[in-house]
C-alpha positions as MATLAB code, in Angstrom:
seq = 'XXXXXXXXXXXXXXXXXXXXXXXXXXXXXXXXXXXXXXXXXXXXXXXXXXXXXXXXXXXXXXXXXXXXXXXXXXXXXXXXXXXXXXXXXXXXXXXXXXXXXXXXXXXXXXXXXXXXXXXXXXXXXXXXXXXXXXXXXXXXXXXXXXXXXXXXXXXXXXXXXXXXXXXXXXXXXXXXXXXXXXXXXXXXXXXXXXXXXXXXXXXXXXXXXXXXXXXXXXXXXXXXXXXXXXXXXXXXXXXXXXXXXXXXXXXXXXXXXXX';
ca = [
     -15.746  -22.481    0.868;
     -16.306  -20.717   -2.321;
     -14.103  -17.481   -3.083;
     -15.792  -14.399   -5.009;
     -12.981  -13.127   -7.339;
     -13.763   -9.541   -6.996;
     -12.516  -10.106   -3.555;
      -9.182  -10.634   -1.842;
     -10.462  -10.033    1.719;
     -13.612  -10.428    3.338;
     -13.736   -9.147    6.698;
     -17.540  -10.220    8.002;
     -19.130   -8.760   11.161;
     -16.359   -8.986   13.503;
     -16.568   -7.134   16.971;
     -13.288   -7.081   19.529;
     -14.067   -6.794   22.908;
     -11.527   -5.966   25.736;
     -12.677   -6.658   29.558;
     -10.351   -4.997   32.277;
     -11.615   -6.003   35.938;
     -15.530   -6.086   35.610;
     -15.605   -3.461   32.307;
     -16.074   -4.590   29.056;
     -15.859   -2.544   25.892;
     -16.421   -3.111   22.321;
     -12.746   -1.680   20.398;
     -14.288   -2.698   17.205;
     -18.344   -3.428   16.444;
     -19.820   -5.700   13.731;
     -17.331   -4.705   11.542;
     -17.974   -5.536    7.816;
     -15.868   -4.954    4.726;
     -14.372   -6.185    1.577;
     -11.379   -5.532   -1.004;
     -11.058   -6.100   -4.511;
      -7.647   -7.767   -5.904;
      -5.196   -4.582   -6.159;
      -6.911   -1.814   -4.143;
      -5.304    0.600   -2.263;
      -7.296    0.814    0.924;
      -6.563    3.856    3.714;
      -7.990    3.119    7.150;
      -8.428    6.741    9.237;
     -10.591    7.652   12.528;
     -10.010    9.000   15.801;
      -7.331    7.685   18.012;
      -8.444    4.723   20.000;
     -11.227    4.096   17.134;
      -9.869    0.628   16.557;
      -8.012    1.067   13.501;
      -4.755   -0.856   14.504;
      -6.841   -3.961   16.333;
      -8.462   -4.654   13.189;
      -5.712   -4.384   10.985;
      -3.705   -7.072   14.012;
      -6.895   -8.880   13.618;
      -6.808   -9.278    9.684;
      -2.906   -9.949   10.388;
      -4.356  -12.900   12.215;
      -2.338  -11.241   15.172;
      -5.028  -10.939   17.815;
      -8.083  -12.716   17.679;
     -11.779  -11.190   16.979;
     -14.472  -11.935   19.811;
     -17.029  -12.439   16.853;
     -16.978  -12.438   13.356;
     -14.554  -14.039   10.419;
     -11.886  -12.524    8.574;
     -11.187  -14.511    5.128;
      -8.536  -14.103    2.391;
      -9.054  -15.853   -0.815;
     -11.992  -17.682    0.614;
      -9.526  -19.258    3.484;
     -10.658  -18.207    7.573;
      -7.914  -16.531    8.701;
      -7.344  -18.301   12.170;
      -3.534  -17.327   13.078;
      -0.527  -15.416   11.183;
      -0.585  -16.196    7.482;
       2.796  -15.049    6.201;
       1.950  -16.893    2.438;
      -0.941  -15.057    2.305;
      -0.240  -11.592    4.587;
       3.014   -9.319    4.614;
       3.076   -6.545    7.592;
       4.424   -3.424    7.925;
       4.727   -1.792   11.162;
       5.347    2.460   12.063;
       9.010    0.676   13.209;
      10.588   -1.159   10.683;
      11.835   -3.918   13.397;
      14.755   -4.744   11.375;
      17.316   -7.438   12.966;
      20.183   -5.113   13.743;
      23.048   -8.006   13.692;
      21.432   -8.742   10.504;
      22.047   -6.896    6.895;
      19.525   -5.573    4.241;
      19.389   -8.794    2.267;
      19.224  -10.865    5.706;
      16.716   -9.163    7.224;
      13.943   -9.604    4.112;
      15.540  -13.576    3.919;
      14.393  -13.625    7.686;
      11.174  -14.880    6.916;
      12.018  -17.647    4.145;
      14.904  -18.509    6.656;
      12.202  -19.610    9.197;
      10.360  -21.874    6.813;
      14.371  -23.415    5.909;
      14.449  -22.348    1.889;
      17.615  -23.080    0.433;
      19.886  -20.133    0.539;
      19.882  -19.381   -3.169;
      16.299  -19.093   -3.007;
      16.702  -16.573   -0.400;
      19.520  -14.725   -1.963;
      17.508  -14.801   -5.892;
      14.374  -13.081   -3.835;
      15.897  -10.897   -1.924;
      18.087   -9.700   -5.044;
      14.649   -9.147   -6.584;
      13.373   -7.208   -4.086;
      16.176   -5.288   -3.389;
      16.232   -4.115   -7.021;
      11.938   -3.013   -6.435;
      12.493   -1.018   -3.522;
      15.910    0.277   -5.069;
      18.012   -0.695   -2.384;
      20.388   -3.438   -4.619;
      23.865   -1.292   -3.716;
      22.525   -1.310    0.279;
      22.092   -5.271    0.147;
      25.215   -5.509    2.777;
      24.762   -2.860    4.974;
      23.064   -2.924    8.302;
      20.526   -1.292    9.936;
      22.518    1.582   11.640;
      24.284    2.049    8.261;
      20.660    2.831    6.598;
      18.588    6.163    6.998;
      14.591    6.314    8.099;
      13.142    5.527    4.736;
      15.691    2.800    3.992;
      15.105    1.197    6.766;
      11.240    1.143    5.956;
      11.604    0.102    2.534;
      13.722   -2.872    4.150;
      10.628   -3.767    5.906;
       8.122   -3.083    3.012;
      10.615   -5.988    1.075;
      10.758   -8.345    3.447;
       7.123   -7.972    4.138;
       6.645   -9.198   -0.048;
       9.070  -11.865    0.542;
       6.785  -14.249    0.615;
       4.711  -13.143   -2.462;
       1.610  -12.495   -0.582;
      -1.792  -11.255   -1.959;
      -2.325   -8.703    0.979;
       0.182   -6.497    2.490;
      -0.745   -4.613    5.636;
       0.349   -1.623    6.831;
       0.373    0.196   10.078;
       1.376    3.786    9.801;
       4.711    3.048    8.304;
       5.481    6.523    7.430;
       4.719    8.226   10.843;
       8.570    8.673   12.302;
       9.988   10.029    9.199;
      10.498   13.664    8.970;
       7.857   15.269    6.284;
      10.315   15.755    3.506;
      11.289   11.821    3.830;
       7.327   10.666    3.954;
       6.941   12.482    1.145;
       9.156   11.023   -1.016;
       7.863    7.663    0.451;
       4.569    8.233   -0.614;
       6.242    7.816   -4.130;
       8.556    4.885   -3.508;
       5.313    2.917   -1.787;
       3.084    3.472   -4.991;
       5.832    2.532   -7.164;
       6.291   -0.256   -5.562;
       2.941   -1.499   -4.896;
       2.357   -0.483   -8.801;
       5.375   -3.121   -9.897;
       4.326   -5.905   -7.114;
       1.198   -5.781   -7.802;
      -0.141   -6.054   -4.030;
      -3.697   -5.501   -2.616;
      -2.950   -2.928    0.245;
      -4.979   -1.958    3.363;
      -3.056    1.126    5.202;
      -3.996    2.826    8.486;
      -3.053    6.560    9.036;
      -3.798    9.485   11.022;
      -3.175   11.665    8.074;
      -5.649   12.449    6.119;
      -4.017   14.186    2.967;
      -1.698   10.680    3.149;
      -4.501    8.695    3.262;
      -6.696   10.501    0.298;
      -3.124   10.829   -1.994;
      -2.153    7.000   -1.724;
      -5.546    5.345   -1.601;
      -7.862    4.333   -4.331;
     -10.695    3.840   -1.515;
     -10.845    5.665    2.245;
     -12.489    3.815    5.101;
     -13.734    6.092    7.622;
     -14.047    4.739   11.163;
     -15.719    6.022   14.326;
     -15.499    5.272   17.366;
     -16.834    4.365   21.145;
     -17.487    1.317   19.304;
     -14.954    1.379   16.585;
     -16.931    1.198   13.382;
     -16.585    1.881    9.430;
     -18.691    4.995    9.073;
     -18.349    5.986    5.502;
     -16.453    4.571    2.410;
     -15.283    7.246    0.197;
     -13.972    6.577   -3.190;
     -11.224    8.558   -4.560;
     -11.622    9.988   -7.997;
      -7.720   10.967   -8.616;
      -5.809   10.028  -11.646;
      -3.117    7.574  -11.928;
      -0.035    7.678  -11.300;
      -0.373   10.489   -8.582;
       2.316   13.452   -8.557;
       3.467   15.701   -5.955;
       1.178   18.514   -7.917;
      -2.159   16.673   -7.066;
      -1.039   17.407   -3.054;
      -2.381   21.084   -3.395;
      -5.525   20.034   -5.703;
      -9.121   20.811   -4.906;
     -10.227   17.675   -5.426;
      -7.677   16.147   -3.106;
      -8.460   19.140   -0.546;
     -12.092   18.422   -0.572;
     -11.925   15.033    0.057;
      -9.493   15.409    3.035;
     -12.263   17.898    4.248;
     -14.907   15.755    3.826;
     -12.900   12.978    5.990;
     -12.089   15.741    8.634;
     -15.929   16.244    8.927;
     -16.828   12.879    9.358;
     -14.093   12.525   12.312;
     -15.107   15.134   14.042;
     -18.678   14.294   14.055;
     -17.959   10.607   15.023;
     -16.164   12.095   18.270;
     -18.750   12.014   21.333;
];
């Protein structure tokens, strides 16, 4: 199959449909999109729009009813940890297991030799700033070290895509704040094409070089919206117009989408 470069993913009419007794529903409708090699995608809607089963669905977690989902030119059939890290809202860190152990976890499963584990996760360690934490467990670790645990191990692998599924939601505001920062600092160093669902909009506008807009009762993409803000962002471009109309402009959308 031949790959365009100017794309990473290629997500091609896919509809999800979920049957319970004799109703059927449509989660997600003839969904089309695609991402350019280091984009920073957001993903907002309504609840129950959908955004999470496509995101599982690009994961290669659950399984579109129609439709193709391909990254570099390769169908994306099943889990594709070479080519796709995830992220979930809980970091699902192995709590017998330490920093460095848990982002090994997934080289571990495909038996690399244990100084290959230990060089990577030393590497990664050092991006998410973590390198003094490599021995200390879960428990020992607060909110946002835990989730830039799971943002490491999710790179382990090197992969072209990382996913992410509201990562930041269960931290305090202060704490997703100052994530915000750590995840575009380390996206800007790794390089990584990103797609990101949120329910908040001002998170989604701030991190994102491009905001899908989805509605729902079918979940669809309703608008794309580019977003004209300078890199790197700073904390000051939180209470910008430019930032505040955008968010707006999303909020209007949503609300209109809502039946």
């Amino acid at each position: 199959m031949e790959v365009n470069p100017s794309e990473i993913i290629s997500v091609r009419n896919v509809t999800r449909t979920f049957s319970t007794g004799d109703v059927s529903f449509n989660a997600l409708e003839d969904v089309s999109l695609s991402i350019a090699p280091g984009r920073f995608v957001s993903i907002v809607g309504p609840s129950g729009c959908g955004k999470s089963t496509l995101l599982q669905i690009v994961a290669g977690l659950t399984a579109a009813s129609s439709g193709d989902v391909l990254i570099e030119g390769q169908r994306i059939t099943g889990p594709s940890p070479d080519k796709i890290g995830v992220v979930f809202q809980e970091p699902l860190l192995l709590p017998w297991k330490t920093a460095a152990e848990n982002i090994e976890f997934p080289m571990a499963l495909q038996s690399a030799s244990k100084s290959l584990m230990q060089k990577r996760s030393a590497e990664l360690l050092s991006l998410v700033g973590l390198s003094e934490f490599r021995d200390s467990y879960p428990h020992q670790l607060s909110g946002g070290m835990k989730q830039r645990v799971a943002i490491a191990r999710g790179l382990v692998r090197n992969p072209p895509l990382l996913l992410m599924d509201e990562p930041f939601a269960a931290l305090d505001e202060q704490t997703r704040t100052k994530m915000w920062a750590e995840l575009l600092r380390i996206v800007s160093k790794s390089q990584s094409t990103v797609m990101f669902v949120t329910h908040g909009l001002v998170e989604a506008v701030y991190l994102a070089d491009e905001v899908l807009v989805m509605g729902s009762k079918p979940g669809r993409i309703i608008e794309r919206i580019f977003v004209d803000l300078q890199r790197p962002r700073t904390l000051d471009m939180l209470g910008s117009t430019e930032l505040g109309r955008l968010r707006n402009r999303i909020w209007n959308l949503i609300s209109e989408s809502v039946p």
